[in-house]
Structure formats: structure tokens, C-alpha cells
N, C-alpha and C positions, 0 to 999 in steps of 0.2 A: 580947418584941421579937426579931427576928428579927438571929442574928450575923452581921457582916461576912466570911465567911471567907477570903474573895479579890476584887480588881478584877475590874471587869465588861468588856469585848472594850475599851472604849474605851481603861482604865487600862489592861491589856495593852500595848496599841497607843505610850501615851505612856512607857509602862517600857521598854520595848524601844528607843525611838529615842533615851531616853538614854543610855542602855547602849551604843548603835551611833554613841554621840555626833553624832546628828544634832538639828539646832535644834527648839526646843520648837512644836508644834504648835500654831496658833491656833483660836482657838474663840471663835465667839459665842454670848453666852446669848438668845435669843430669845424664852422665853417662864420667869418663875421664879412659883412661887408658897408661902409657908412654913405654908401653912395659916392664917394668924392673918387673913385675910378673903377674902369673896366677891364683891368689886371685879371683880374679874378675868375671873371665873364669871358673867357677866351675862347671856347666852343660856339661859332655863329654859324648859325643855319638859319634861316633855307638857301637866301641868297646873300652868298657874302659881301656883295656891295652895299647889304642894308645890313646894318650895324646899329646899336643902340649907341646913347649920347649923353653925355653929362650936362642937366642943368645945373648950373651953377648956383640961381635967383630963387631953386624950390628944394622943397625937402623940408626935414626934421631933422634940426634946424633946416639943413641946406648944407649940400647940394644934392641932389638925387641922380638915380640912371632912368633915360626915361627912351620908352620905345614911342615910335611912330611909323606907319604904315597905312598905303592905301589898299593895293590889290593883293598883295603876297603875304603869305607869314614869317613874323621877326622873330625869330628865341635867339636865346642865349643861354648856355650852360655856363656853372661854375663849378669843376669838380669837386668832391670831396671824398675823402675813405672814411668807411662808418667803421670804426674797431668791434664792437660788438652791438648785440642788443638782446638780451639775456633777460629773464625773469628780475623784478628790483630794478630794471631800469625802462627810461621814455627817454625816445628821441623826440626834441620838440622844435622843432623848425617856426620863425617867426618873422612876418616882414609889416613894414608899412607902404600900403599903395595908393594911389591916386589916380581913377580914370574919369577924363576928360574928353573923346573922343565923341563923335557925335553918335556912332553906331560900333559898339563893340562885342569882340570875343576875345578877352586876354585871359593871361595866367595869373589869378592871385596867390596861389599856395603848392608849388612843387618843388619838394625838395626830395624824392628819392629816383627819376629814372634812372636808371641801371645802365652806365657807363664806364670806360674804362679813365685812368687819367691822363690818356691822352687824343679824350674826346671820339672813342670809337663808339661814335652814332652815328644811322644811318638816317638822313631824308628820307628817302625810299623802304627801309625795310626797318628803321626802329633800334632801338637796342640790340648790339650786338648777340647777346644772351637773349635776344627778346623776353625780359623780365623786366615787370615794374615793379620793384619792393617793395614802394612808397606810392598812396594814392596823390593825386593830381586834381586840382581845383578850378575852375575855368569859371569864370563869370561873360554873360549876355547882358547885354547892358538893353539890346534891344525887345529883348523875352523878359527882363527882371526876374532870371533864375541864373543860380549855379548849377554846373554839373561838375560831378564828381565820378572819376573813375579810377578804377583799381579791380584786381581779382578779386573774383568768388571762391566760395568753397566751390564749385562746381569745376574752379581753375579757367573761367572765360573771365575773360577783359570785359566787363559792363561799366554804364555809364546813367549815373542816375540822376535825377533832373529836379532840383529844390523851387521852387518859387522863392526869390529872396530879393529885398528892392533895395541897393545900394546908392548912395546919393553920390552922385558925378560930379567931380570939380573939387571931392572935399577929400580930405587923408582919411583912411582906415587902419585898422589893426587886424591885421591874422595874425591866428594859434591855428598851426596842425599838430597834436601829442599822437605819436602813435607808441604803444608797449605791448611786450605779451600777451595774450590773453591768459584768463585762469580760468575761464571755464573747461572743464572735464570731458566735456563732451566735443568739444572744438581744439583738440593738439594739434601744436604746429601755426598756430593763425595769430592775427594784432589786432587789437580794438586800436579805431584810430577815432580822433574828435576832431571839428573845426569850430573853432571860435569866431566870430569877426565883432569886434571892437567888446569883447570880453563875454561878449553872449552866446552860449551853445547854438551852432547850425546844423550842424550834422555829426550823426558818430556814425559808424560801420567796422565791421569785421572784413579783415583781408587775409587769404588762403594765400599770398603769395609769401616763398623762402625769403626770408632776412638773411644773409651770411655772414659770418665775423669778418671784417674784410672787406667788407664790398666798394666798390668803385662806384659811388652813386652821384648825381647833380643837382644843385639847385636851378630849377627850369624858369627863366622868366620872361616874356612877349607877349606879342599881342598877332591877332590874325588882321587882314585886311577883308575889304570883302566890297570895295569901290565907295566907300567911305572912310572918313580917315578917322581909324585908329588908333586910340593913345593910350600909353600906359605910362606912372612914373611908379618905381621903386623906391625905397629905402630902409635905412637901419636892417638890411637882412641878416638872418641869425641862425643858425644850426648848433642845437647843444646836446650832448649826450648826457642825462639826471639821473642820479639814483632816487628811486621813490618809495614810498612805504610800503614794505611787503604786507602786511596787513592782512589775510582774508576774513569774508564774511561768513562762508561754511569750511567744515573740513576740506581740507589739501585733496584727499582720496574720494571725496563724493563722488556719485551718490552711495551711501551707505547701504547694504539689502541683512535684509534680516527674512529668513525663512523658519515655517513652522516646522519643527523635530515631532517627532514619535514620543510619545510619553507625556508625560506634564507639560505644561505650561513653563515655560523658560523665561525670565528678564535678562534682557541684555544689555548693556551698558558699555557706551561708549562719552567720550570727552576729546574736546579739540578747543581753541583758541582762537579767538574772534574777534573782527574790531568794533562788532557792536551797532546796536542799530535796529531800527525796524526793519522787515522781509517778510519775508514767506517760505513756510518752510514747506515743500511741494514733498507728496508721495504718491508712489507708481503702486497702484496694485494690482497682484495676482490671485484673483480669488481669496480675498480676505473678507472672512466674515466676523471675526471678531478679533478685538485687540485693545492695547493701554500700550500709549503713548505720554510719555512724562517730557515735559520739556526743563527744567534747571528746577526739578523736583514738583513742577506743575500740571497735573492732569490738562492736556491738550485737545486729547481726542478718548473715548470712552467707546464700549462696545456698540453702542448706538449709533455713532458713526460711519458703521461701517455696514457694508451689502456686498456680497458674492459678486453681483454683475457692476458695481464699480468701480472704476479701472485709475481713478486719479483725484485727488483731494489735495486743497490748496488752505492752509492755515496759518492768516495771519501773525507773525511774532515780533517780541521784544529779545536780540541775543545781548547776552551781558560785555560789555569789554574787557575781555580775559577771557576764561573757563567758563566754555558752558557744560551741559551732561544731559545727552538723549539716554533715553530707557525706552525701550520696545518688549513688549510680551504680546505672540499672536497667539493666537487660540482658535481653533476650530480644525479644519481639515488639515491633516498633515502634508507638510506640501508648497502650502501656499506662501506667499512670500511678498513683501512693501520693499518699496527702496525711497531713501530719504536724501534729498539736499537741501539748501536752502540759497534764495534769491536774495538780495539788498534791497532795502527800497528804493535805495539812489538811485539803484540801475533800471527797477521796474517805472518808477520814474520819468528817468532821460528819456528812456523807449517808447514809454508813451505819450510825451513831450514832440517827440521829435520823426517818431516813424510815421507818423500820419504827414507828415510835410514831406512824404518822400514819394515820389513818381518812380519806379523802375522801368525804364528806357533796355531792352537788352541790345539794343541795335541803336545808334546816333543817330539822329531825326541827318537828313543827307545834305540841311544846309548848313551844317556842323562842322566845321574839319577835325577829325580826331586829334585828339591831343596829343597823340604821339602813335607812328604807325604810317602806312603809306602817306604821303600827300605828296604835291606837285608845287613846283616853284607859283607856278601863276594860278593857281586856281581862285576861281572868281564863285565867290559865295552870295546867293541869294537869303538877305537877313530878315527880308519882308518889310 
């Protein structure tokens, strides 16, 4: 059984606002299931004679729902309705799994395909809406990689392919958080994270619509592929959290400040912040001179700056509370910076975590997509 060794991003999140003496975060539980039946689990595809099973003798404690298959693929939906998912809040979908199988491709972490509640999904053709809200987790037990898929910005279904070696026969822990994004430059889209037994694996951004509303499923199975197949479930969880609005730059970045006619101008803006080391990035347009003040602190001086320079990244400390940029440009009227500012945490994660990321935009073909065509008997070569 796999040890607790620390909170997963959510428990972080609730330890820190006690600590900051701020009021307890609410949370709904949206979808629970303890393993001890498959009430829940009523959506079975591919073939309905193979059904998932309750052991009784496994689990956390016990009992569990455990899938097994040789040739064909098991899922199992369990619907749920997401009421919203609005800026301030994460949906955070949580399960404990166990595979044992000799040669696998199961589900560890899906909880948003896009279903109706009463189970309008197709084998053959996917979601009825053909939308997946919610990215989708799949572990190779034979490769020792995850893949994950979900939309791009681009609005294509990709599928990207983690190296990550799970140990067989022992209990895990997944975290998928997926929320808002706040970056400016990205409306409309969710940063989503997976954890497995409290350790960052993957973040990503998803372009697909969230709807208040929506009819979505917790996904659970395993693929066959002439080896047998096994997967156990438990403690599965869907909760809808308010989390700390917090940002790290202003709401409205990036800031632009252009040169006027006449003197030299300071300008002066202030925004609220949760503090932290970053970077505070500027875009420029033919700037040859300028004063940049950070919370009353010369940042960047004329020397800094050259006509044919187009971007400048300067390390920062922002306060928690009120900080106060000042910009004054100087030289060619005209010309013009635009200012945001990055978190460290985030610069960080990314570069923690994007170098373990393969982008697959086409499933390697001894794959069965996760969701999307497939075939009751298809016979998959695992190598």
C-alpha cells in the first residue's frame, strides 16, 4: 500500500489559509464512491458482458471495484453533473488504484468525459457532444509511461506521453486539480496538475469549454490486448473547492506604457499580490531609454535598454499586499514596454516538469485511444 508522505496541492492550499488565518475553504463533494458497490458505475462499455467486480479482500481498507480483461476493453462510467467551475474554484477528482496485471493500459485518473446522465456515450463515435472537458490519464505498465490527453489550444485531441515507472501489485494515490487559468493571454482555458502518490507528474493547459452544467463521468478500466489486464479502484472522489484568488501580477496584464510628446512622464500604477519571487518580463518597442521603479526600487536604469531590444526579463521580489510599478520612457516618441509578471512557482513546475513531456500529436497505433472510435475485439500489439 502505497505511504501517505505529504498533502496533495489541494491539502497544501487548505494548510496555508490556516496558517494565513484565513476562513476555511468550502467544498463540495460531487461525486464519492468507497469501492463497496457498482450502483454508481452503471455506464459499461465496450462489451456489456464484461463488467467490472467487487473484491471484497482488497482495497483501502477494502473492498474495492476491480476491472479485469484479456482481449477487449472494460470502462465503466459513473455519472456526475459539475454545477460550475468559475474563477476561485478547482475541481479536484481523486482515486486510489492498484494494477496488477501482467501487461497493461488502464485508466488512472478520468474524471471529466462528457456524457449525458443517462450514459449517452458512444463506443464507436465518443461523446455525444464529442467533447472532453476533463483531461484523461492512462498508464502502460508495459512502456512505464503515462499518457495524457485532452484539448489544445489548437482545439485537437493530443495525447502526450510522460515516462513514469509505477510499481505493480502496490496501491497509489491520484490528484487531478483542474481550475481556471489566469493567465491573460490564454481566456477561456484550465490549468490542470496530476499528482501520483503527492508528487507533481504533469501540469497542462486545456482549450476545451467547461459549462456550468455539464453532464460529465468518472472513467474507470483497463484495455486488454491478449494479456491479462487488471485494474483495482478505490476511495474515488470528485469535489468541487473554492481556492485562493490570490494573483501574482495585476488582474489586467500585461501593463503598456507608451512614450507621449513632450517631457518625460512617470507613471504609476499598483495592484495586490500574493507575493513571492518572479519575474517581471517586458515586451519592447523600440525603447531606448527608460526608469523602471519596482516598490520604490530602481529595477532597470537607462543602460538597460537598446532600440534593437525587443524583451527583458528581471528577476523580482513582489510584496504580499500592494506593490507600485513607475515607468518613465524617454527617447523616441512612440515607443512603448508592456509589463507582466511570472511566479516562481509557476516558472518552476514548468521547468520541473516540461522536459519529461513527449508530445505524441497522433497515439503511437498500438494504443487504443482513450476515448473515440474503437472496436469491441480489438487486439493490441504491447510489444
Amino acid at each position: 500500500m502505497a505511504q501517505r508522505q505529504a498533502p496533495g496541492i489541494m491539502g497544501v492550499l487548505a494548510i496555508a489559509a490556516l496558517l494565513c488565518g484565513a476562513p476555511a475553504l468550502a467544498s463540495e463533494m460531487i461525486f464519492e464512491s468507497d469501492g463497496s458497490s457498482l450502483d454508481p458505475f452503471f455506464c459499461h462499455y465496450i462489451d456489456p458482458a464484461v463488467v467490472p467486480t467487487i473484491n471484497a479482500t482488497d482495497g483501502i481498507p477494502e473492498p474495492s471495484i476491480e476491472f479485469a480483461t484479456a482481449d477487449i476493453a472494460n470502462y465503466s462510467f459513473a455519472p456526475y453533473v459539475l454545477p460550475s467551475l468559475h474563477e476561485g474554484q478547482t475541481l479536484l477528482g481523486t482515486l486510489d488504484f492498484l494494477i496488477s496485471g501482467e501487461k497493461n493500459y488502464v485508466e488512472i485518473a478520468g474524471f471529466g468525459a462528457s456524457i449525458s446522465a443517462s450514459c449517452d456515450y458512444d463506443p464507436d463515435t465518443g461523446p455525444a457532444d464529442g467533447r472532453w472537458p476533463l483531461p484523461s490519464i492512462f498508464y502502460a505498465s508495459n512502456e512505464g509511461a503515462l499518457y495524457v490527453e485532452y484539448r489544445n489550444k489548437e482545439h485537437d485531441i493530443v495525447r502526450e506521453r510522460v515516462p513514469y515507472e509505477l510499481s505493480l501489485g502496490s496501491w497509489h494515490h491520484a490528484e487531478l486539480s483542474i481550475a481556471p487559468s489566469d493567465d491573460p493571454d490564454a481566456p477561456g482555458t484550465y490549468d490542470f496538475e496530476l499528482l501520483i502518490d503527492a508528487a507533481p507528474v504533469f501540469a497542462g493547459r486545456s482549450a476545451e469549454e467547461i459549462r456550468d452544467g455539464d453532464a460529465l463521468g468518472v472513467l474507470l478500466g483497463a484495455v486488454g490486448s491478449g494479456y491479462a489486464s487488471r485494474v483495482a479502484y478505490d476511495n474515488v472522489q470528485v469535489q468541487l473547492r473554492d481556492t485562493p484568488t490570490c494573483r501574482y501580477g495585476p488582474a489586467d496584464e500585461p501593463w503598456v506604457f507608451t512614450r507621449g510628446r513632450g517631457a518625460p512622464v512617470t507613471e504609476t500604477k499598483t495592484w495586490d499580490s500574493c507575493g513571492g519571487p518572479g519575474t517581471m518580463q517586458l515586451t519592447l518597442d523600440h525603447v531606448s531609454s527608460a526608469l523602471v521603479y519596482l516598490n520604490g526600487v530602481l529595477v532597470l536604469g537607462p543602460d538597460a535598454f537598446d532600440a534593437n531590444v525587443t524583451e527583458i526579463g528581471v528577476p523580482v521580489e513582489l510584496l504580499a499586499g500592494e506593490n507600485q510599478l513607475q515607468v518613465e520612457l524617454r527617447g523616441k516618441p512612440g515607443s512603448s514596454l508592456s509589463v507582466s509578471f511570472v511566479s516562481g512557482e509557476r516558472r518552476q513546475r514548468d521547468a520541473e516538469l516540461l522536459p519529461r513531456r513527449q508530445l505524441l500529436l497522433h497515439a503511437p497505433e498500438h494504443v487504443l485511444p482513450a476515448h473515440g472510435p474503437v472496436r469491441a475485439r480489438a487486439h493490441l500489439e504491447m510489444g
